[in-house]
C-alpha positions in Angstrom: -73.5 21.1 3.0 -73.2 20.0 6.7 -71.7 16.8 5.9 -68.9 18.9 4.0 -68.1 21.2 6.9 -67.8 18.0 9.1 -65.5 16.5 6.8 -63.5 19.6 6.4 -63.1 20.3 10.3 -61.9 16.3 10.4 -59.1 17.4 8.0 -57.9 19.8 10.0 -58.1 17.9 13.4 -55.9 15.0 11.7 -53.3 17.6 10.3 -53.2 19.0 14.0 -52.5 15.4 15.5 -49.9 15.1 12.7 -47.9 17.9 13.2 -47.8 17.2 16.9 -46.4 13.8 16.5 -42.6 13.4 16.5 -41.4 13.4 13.0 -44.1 15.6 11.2 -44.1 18.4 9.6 -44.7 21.7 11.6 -45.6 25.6 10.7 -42.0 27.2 11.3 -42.9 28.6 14.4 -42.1 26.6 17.7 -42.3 26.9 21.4 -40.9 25.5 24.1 -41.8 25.9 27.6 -41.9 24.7 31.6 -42.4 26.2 34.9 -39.1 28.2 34.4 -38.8 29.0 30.8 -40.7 30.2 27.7 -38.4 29.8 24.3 -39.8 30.8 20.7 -39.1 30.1 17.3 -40.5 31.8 14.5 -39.9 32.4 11.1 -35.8 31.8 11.7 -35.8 33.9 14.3 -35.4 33.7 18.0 -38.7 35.9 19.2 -39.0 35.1 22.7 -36.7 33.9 26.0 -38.5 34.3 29.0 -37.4 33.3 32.2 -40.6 33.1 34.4 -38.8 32.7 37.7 -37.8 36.6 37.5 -40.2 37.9 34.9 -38.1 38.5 32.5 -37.8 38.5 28.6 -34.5 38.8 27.3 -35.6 39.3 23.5 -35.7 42.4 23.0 -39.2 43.4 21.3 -38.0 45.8 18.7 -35.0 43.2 17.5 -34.0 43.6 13.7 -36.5 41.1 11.9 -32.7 40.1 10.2 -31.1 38.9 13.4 -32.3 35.1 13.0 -31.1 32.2 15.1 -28.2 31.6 13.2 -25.7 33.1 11.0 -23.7 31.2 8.7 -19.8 32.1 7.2 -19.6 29.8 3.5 -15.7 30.1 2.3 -14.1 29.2 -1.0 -10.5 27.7 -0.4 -9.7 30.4 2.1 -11.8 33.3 1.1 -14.8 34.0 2.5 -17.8 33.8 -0.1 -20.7 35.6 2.0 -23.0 34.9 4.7 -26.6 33.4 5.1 -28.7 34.2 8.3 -31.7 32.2 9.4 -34.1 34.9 8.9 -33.2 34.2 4.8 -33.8 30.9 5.0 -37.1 28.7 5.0 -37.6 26.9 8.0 -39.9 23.6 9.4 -40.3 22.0 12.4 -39.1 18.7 11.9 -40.3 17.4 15.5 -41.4 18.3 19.2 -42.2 17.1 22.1 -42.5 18.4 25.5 -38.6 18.8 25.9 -37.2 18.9 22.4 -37.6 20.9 19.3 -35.9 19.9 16.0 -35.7 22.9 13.2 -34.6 21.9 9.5 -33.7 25.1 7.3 -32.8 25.0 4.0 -31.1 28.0 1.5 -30.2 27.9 -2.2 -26.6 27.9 -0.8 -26.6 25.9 2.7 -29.3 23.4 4.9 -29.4 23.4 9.1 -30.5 21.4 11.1 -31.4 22.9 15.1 -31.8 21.5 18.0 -33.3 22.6 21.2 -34.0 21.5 24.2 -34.7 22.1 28.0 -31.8 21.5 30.4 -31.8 19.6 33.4 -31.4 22.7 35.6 -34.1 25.0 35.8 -34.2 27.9 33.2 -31.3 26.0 31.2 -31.8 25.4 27.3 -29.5 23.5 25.5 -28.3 23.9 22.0 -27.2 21.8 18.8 -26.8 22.9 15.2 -25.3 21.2 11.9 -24.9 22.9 9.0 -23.7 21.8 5.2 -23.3 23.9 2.1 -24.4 23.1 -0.7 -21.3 23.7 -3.0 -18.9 20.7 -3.1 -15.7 23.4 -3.5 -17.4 25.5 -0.2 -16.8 24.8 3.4 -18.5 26.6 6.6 -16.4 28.9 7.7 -18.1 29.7 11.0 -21.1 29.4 12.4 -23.0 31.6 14.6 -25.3 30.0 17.1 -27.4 31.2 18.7 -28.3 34.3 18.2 -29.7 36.6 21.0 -30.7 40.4 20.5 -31.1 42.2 23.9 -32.1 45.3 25.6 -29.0 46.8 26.4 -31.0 48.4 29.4 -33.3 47.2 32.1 -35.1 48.8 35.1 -33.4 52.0 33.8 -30.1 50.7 33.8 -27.0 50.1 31.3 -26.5 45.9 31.2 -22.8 44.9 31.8 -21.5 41.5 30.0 -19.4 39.1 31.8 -16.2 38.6 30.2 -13.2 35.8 30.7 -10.4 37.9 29.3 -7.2 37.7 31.0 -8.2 37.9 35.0 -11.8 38.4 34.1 -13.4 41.7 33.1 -17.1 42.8 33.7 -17.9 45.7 32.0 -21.1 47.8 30.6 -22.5 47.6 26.8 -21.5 50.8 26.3 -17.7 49.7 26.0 -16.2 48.9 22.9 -17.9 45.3 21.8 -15.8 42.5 21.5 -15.4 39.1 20.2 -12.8 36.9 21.4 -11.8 33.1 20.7 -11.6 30.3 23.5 -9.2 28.7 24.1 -6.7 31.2 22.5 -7.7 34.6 24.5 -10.7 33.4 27.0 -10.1 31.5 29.4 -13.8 30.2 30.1 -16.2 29.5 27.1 -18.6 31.5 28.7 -20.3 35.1 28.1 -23.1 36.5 29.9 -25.4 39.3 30.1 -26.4 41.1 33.5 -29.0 43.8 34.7 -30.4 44.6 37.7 -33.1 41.9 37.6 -31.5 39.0 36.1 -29.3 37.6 33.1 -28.7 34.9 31.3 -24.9 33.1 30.8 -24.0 31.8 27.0 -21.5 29.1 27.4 -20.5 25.3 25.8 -19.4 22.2 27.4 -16.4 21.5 24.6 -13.8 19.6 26.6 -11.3 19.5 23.6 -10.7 22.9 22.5 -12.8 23.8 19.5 -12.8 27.2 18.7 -15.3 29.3 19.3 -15.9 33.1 19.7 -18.4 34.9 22.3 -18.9 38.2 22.2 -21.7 41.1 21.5 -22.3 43.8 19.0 -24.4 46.6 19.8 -27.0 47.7 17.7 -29.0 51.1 18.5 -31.4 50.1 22.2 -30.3 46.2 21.5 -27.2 44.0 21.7 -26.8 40.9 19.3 -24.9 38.2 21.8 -23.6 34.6 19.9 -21.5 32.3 19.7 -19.3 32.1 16.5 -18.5 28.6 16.2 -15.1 28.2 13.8 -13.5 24.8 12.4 -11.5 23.4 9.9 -12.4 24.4 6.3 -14.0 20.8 4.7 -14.9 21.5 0.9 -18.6 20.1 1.2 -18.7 18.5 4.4 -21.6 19.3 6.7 -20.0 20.6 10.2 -21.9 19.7 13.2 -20.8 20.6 16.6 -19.7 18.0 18.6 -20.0 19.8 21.9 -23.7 21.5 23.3 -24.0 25.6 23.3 -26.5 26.0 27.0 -27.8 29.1 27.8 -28.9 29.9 31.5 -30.9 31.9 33.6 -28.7 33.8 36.3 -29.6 37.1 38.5 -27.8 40.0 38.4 -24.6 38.9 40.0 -21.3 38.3 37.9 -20.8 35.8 40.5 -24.0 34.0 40.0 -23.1 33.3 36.5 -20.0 32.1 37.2 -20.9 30.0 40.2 -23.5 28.1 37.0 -20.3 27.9 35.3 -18.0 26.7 37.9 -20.2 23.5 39.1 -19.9 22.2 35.6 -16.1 23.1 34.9 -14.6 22.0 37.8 -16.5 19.0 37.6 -14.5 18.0 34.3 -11.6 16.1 34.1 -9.2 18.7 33.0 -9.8 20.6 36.4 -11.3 18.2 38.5 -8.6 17.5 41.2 -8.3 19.8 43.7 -4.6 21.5 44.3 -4.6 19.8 48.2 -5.0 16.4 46.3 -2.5 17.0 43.1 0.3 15.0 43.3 1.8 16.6 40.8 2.4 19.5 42.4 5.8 21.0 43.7 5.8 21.4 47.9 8.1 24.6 46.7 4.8 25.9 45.2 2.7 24.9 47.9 4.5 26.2 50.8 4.6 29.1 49.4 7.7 30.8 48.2 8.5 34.1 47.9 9.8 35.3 44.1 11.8 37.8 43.5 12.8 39.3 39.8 15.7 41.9 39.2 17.5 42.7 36.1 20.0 40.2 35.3 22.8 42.1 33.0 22.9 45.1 35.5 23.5 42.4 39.0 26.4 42.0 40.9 26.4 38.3 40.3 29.0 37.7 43.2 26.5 38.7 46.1 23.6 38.4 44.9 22.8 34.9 46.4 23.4 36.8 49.5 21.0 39.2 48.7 17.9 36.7 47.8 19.2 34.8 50.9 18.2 37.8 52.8 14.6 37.4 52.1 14.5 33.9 53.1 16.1 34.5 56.0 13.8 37.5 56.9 10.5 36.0 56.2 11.5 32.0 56.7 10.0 31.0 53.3 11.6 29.6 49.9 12.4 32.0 46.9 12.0 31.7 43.5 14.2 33.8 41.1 13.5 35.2 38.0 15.8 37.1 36.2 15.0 39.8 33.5 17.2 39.9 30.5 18.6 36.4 30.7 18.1 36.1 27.3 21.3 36.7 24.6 19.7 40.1 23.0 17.4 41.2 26.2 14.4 41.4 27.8 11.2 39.4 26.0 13.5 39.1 22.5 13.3 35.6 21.7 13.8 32.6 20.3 17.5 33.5 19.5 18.5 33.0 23.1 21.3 31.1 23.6 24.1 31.5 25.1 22.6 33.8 27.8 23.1 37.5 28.4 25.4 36.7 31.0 27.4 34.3 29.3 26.8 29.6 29.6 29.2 29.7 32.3 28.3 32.4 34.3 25.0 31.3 34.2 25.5 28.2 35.3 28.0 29.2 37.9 25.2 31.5 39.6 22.5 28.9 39.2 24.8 26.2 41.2 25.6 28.9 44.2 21.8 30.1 44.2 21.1 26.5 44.6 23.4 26.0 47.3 21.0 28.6 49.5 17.9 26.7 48.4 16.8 29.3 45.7 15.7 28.4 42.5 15.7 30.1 39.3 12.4 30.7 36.8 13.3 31.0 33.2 11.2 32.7 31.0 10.0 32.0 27.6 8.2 34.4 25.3 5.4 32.1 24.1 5.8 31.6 20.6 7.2 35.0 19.9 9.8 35.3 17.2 11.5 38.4 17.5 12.6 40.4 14.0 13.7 44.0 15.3 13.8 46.3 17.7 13.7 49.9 18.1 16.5 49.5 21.2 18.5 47.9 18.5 21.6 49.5 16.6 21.2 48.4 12.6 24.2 45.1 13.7 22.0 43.5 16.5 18.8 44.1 14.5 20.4 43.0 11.2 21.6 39.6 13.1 18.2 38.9 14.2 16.6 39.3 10.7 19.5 36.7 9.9 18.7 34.3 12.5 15.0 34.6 11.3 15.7 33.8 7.7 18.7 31.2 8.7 16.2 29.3 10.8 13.3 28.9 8.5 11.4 31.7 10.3 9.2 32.8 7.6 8.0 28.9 6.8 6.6 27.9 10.5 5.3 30.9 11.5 1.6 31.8 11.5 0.2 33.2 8.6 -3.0 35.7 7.6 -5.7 34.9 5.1 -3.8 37.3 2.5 -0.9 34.9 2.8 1.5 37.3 5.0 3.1 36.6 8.3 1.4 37.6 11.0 2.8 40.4 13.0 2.6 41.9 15.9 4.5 44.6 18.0 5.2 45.0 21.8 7.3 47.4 23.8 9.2 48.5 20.7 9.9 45.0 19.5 8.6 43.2 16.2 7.9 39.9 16.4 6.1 36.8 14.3 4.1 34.1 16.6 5.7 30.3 15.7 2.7 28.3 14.3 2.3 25.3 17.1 0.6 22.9 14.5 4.2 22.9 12.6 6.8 20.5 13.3 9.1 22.5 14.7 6.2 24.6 16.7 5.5 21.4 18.4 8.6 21.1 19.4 9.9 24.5 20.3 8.8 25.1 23.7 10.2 21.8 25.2 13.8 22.3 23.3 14.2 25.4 24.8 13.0 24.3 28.3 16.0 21.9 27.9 18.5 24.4 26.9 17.4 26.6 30.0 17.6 22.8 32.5 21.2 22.3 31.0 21.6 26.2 32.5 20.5 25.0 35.9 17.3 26.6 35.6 14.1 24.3 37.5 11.0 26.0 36.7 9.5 26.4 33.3 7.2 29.9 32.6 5.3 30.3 28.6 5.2 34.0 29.1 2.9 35.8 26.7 0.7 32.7 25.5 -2.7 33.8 26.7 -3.9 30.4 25.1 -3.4 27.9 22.2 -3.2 30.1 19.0 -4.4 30.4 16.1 -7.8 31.8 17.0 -9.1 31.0 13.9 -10.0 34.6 12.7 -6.1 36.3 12.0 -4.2 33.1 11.1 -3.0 30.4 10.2 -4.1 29.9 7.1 -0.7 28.4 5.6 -2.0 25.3 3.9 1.6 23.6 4.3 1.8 23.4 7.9 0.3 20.5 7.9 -2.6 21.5 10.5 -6.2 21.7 9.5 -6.9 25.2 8.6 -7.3 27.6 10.4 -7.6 26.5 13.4 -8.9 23.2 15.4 -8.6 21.1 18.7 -5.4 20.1 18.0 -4.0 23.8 19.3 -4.7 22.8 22.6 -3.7 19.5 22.4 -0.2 20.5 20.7 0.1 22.7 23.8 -0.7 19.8 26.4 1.6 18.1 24.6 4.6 20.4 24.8 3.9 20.7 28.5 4.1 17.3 29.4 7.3 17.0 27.1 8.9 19.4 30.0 7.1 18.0 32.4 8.7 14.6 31.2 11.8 16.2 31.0 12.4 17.3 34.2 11.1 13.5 35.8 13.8 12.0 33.6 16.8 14.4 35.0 14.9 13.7 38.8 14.5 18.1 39.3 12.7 18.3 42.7 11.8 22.0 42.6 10.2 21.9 39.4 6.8 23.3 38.3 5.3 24.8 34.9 3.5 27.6 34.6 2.2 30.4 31.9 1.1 33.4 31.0 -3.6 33.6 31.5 -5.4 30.9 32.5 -6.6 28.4 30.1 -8.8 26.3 31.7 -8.7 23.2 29.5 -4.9 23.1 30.3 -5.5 23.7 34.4 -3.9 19.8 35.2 -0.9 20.0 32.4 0.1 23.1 34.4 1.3 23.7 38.0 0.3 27.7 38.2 -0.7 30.5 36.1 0.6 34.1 36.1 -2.5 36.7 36.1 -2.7 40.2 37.9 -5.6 40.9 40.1 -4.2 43.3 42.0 -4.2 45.6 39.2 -8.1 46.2 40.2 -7.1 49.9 41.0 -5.8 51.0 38.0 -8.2 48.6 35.5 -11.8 49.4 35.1 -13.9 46.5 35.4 -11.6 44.4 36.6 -12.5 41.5 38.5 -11.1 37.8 40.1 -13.2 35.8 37.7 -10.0 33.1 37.3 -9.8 32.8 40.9 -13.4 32.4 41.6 -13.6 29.7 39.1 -10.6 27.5 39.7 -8.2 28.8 42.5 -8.5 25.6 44.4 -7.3 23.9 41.7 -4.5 25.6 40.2 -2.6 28.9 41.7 -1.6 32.2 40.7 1.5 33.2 40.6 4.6 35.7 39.1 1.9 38.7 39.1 5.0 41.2 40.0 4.5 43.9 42.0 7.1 46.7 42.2 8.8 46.4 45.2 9.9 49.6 46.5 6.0 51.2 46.2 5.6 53.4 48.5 1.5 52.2 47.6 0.7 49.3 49.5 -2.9 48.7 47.6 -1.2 46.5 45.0 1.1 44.1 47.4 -1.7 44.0 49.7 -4.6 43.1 46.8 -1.6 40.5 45.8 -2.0 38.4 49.3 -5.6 39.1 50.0 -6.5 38.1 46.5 -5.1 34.4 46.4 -1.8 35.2 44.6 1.8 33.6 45.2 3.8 36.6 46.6 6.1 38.3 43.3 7.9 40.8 43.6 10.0 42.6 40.6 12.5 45.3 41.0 12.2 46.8 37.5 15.0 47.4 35.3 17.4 47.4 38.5 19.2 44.7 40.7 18.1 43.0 44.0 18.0 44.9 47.1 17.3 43.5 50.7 14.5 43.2 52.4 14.8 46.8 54.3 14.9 48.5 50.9 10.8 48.4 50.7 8.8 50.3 52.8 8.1 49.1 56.2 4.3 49.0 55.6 5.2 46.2 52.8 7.7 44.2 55.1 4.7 44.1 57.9 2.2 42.6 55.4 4.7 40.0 53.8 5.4 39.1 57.3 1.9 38.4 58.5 1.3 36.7 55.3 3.9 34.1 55.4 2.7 34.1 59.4 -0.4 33.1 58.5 0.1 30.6 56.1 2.4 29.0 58.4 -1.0 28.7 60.7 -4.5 28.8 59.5 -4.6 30.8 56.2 -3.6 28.0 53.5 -6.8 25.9 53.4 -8.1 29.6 51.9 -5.6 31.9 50.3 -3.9 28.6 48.9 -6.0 25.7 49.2 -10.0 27.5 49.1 -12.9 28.0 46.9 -13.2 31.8 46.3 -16.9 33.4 47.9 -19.0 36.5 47.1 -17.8 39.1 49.3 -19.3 39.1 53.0 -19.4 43.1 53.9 -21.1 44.9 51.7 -19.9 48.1 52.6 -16.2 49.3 52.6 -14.6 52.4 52.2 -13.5 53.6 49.2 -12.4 56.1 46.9 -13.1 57.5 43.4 -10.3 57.2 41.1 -9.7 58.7 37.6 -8.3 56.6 34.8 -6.5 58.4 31.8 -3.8 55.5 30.7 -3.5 52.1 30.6 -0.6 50.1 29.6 0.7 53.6 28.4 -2.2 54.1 26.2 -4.3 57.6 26.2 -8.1 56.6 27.4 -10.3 58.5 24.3 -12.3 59.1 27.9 -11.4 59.6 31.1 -13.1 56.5 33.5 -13.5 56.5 37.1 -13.1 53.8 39.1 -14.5 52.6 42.6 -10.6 51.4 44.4 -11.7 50.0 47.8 -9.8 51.3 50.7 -10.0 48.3 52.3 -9.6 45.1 50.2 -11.3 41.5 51.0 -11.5 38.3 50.2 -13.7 35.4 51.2 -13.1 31.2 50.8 -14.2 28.3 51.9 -11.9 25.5 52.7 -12.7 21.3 52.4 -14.6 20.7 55.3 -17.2 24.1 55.2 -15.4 26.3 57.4 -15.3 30.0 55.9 -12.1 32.2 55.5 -12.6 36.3 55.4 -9.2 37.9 54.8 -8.6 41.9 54.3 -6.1 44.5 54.6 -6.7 48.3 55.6 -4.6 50.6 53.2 -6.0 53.4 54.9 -3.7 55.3 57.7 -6.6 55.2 60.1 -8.3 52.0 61.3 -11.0 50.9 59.8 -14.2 49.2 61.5 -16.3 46.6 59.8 -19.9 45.2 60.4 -19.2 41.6 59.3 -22.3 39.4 59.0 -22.3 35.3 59.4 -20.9 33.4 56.3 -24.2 31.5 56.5 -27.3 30.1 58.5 -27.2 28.6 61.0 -24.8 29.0 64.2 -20.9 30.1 63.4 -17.6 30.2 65.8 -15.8 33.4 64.8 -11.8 33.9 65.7 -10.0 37.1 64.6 -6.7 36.9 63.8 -3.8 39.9 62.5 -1.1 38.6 60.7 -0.8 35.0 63.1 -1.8 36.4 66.2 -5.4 34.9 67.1 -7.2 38.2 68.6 -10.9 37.1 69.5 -13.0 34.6 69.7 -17.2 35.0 69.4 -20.3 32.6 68.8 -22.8 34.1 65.8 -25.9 33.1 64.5 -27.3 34.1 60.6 -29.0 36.8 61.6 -25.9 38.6 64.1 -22.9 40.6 63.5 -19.2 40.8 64.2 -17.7 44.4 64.4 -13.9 43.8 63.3 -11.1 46.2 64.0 -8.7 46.2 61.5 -5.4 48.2 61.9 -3.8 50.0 59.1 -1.2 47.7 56.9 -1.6 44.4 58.3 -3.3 41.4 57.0 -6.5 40.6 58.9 -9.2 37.6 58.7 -12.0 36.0 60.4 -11.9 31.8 60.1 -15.8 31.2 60.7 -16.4 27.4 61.6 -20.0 25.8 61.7 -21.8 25.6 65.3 -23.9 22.4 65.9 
């Protein structure tokens, strides 16, 4: 009997060597864990991610058992056929070892492979998956991976997610979810989840533009976040990502995450140079210029290089004009646009004499935008454009749904289809028309309302006869870069000295094929949840700019967010022509002028040139704010909104010297307890507008009050003490 029991406990001390040996065959639960992170598998299921630094689990405990690690999309041609989730599926561990866990799972219908593995930064995981189906005539649609199910609350809190839509948004679970594609609407891969005692940031390291969704769906107390990785339908292929999915610790910051995100970004080659070593770059852009818009079909065209001359003159600076309605049938009504509203000749005629004075003119494209109709339009002018449209092939390059119709969309009145890039003539589009517009004298090159290299992968394009892998791929962005450097090529080959390309939203893999972006921070007070997250990750590598601010507000919050915030001056007088400079309010002439002042002396190594900062005074005033529209929508809700009376900035230029700008929109002065950028010893010098005002020696643990005036543009240059 005892010799039985002996041999029986040696069986199960060899199967527990096995199964710790790489290669052998584990139970389906797995763990993985270091000073900084406890990670567990079980069953299909992510069931634990503890970050042990700040104590806290981010699975939530009462997760649906259904949630698994990953979800799979199987499609049949281009129909979608169901989907399989972990938690269906049997699972083994394949191998372990301190570092690494490998996960096989296997379905009637598909297998995985998963791997996992600790990062070299503390409290980073990284993340691999393959997946193939098992039906020779079904591909993987999409996969997503990995799955995490949250509390949407902590320490009594609502969470907020991190969002790279547009400027950046950072908003609370309670909003209306959402899933959005990189690199055709986000402009970082990145999401991440925030509370008041830490988060964690979901993100990949794809450098070639894969698509892939982030985003969150809320679920009763929890919040499912993932990654929905989408490719190239492959009848009976196995897809494996080519690119690793990291998730990371962060505290409760927005900024934290991003600063994770930032290091590793900027680091990359397609935003690795810094804008002061670019040498690609236009001096017109990096002086900078002032640009001005107006409506082009309602100008006096005989004085109004007269008129732009004036601002020139007033503020000493370069300016860039961009006229509205250039094109043949209007404002944003593309891509019949030729010959211009104005007439070939006139056009030309003005662009010589504008020239003459040192200004140059921006031309506008709308993306990829094929306009149809319009409700502007008589039943002639809309019945030419459906013409044009069907004349031109319209219907056979532009995108198209999973049902096989063209995809539409509708703006401002207009209808319009979106020009599939991964046709032949999408490929080409954008560069012919930048041609037509150089032959017009025009020098600088804008891809107005491309957010990012379509098709996303989810609404189009699924016309098999494009020629592009379907739906969606790498080779969106890389159809894009190529377009760009088609103009860029362009314009090297007819020698155009004030020439720079810019577009619509950051998209980061294309930061070095461009020479600006267009975004709108300053909207901050009339957004909720706005915030800089473009600038903080890449403003010293690319700039903003043609963010229009109406000129004759009698507000100053929005021109003065524009200058504190980063952003190339723009200025747009809306539906109207050009006035002169003493058409906008004084308060507005003040701030441009101790702008350009400044930039002329000590401010471009920050607002042009820096590295964007967390804040440095924590306490402004403000004021409360109700929000009932926006972009002429009704709100279902009312939301109020924090709008800070007076608005800062903080950067830090090459060599570690600090740059705090800000601008009191109040009608009172304002005083400011400002703390040291830093440890250590600091020399502080005030400055308004130009003017250096004081000069003061701090260390970390002192404090410079500031006076700041209404209206002008302040800062502090803090430079390190030995």
């Amino acid at each position: 009997m005892e010799s039985r029991v002996f041999f029986g406990l040696m069986i199960i001390l060899a199967a527990s060597i096995l199964a710790a040996e790489p290669g052998a065959t584990s139970p389906s639960k797995a763990t993985l864990e270091d000073t900084n992170t406890r990670l567990i598998v079980s069953s299909g299921r992510l069931v634990s991610l503890l970050d042990r630094v700040r104590s806290l689990e981010h699975v939530a405990a009462d997760a649906d058992s259904s949630s698994g690690l990953f979800r799979v999309q199987l499609v049949r041609g281009i129909r979608p056929v169901g989907e399989i989730d972990a938690s269906q599926m049997s699972s083994r561990v394949k191998s372990r070892s301190d570092e690494t866990v490998e996960i096989d799972f296997d379905h009637a219908r598909v297998g995985a492979h998963v791997g996992i593995s600790l990062g070299e930064r503390p409290g980073e995981t990284h993340w691999s998956i393959s997946v193939r189906p098992k039906d020779a005539e079904v591909s993987v649609g999409h996969v997503e991976f990995p799955v995490i199910v949250t509390p949407r609350r902590a320490d009594g809190s609502e969470k907020r997610y991190l969002f790279p839509m547009f400027e950046g948004r950072f908003r609370p679970l309670s909003r209306q979810p959402l899933w959005r594609p990189h690199p055709s609407y986000l402009f970082a891969q990145m999401i991440a989840c925030v509370g008041n005692g830490g988060g964690f940031l979901l993100w990949t390291d794809d450098d070639q533009g894969h698509v892939k969704a982030f985003g969150y769906t809320n679920r009763g107390k929890v919040a499912r976040f993932g990654v929905r990785h989408q490719m190239p339908y492959r009848p009976g292929k196995m897809w494996e990502s080519s690119y690793r999915t990291r998730l990371t610790f962060c505290d409760g910051s927005w900024r934290d995450a991003a600063g994770i995100y930032r290091k590793w970004a900027t680091a990359q080659q397609w935003s690795g140079t810094p804008l002061r070593d670019r040498q690609d770059v236009s001096d017109l852009l990096r002086h900078p210029p002032l640009c001005i818009s107006t409506q082009l079909d309602k100008e006096n065209l005989a004085d109004l290089p007269d008129r732009l001359a004036a601002w020139g003159e007033r503020f000493d600076v370069p300016i860039i004009y961009r006229p509205l309605g250039w094109e043949k049938y209007g404002n944003w009504v593309g891509i019949d646009y030729f010959p211009p509203s104005i007439g070939a000749e006139q056009f030309k005629d003005l662009a010589a004499r504008l020239r003459e004075r040192d200004i140059y003119i921006c031309g506008f494209i709308s993306g990829y935008r094929w306009t149809t109709h319009s409700k502007h339009f008589n039943k002639k002018r809309n019945r030419a454009l459906a013409t044009y449209f069907e004349k031109h092939k319209g219907p056979q390059v532009c995108e198209r749904t999973r049902g096989g119709t063209l995809l539409p969309f509708k703006a401002e009145g207009r209808d319009s289809h979106r020009i599939c890039r991964g046709t032949p003539f999408g490929r080409t589009f954008l560069p012919r028309t930048a041609r037509s517009l150089f032959d017009l004298g025009v020098t600088i090159i804008h891809d107005d309302q491309d957010h990012g290299p379509y098709p996303g992968g989810v609404e189009s394009c699924f016309d098999t006869s494009h020629g592009h892998p379907v739906p969606c791929g790498p080779w969106a962005t890389q159809a894009t870069r190529d377009s760009l450097q088609d103009i860029r090529t362009e314009a090297a080959r007819r020698g155009l000295k004030k020439f720079f390309v810019t577009k619509e939203s950051c998209t980061e893999l294309l930061n070095m094929d461009l020479h600006a972006y267009q975004t709108r921070i300053f909207h901050k007070s009339t957004r909720p949840d706005l915030i800089p997250l473009s600038q903080y990750l890449y403003h010293e590598h690319i700039p903003v700019i043609f963010g229009w601010v109406t000129a004759r507000s009698r507000s100053q919050w929005d021109l003065a967010a524009m200058l504190v915030y980063g952003q190339i001056p723009s200025l747009a007088f809306w539906n109207a022509p050009a006035e002169r400079p003493n058409s906008i309010p004084a308060a507005s002439r003040t701030l441009l002028a101790d702008y350009f002042a400044a930039m002329a002396t000590h401010a471009k190594p920050y607002l042009l040139y820096g590295q964007m900062q967390p804040p440095l005074v924590a306490d402004v005033p403000s004021r409360r704010k109700e929000i009932r529209r926006i972009r002429g929508r009704e709100l279902r809700r009312p939301r109020v909104i924090e709008v800070p009376l007076v608005i800062q900035s903080v950067w830090e230029d090459a060599g570690g010297k600090v740059g705090l700008f800000a601008a009191n929109t109040q009608e009172s002065p304002a005083t400011l307890k400002v703390p040291a950028p830093g440890k250590g010893r600091w020399h502080a010098t005030t400055y308004i507008g130009a003017q250096g005002q004081s000069e003061t020696d701090l260390t970390e643990s002192a404090e410079l009050t500031w006076q700041l005036p209404p209206n002008r543009l302040c800062s502090v240059i803090f430079k390190p003490g030995k």
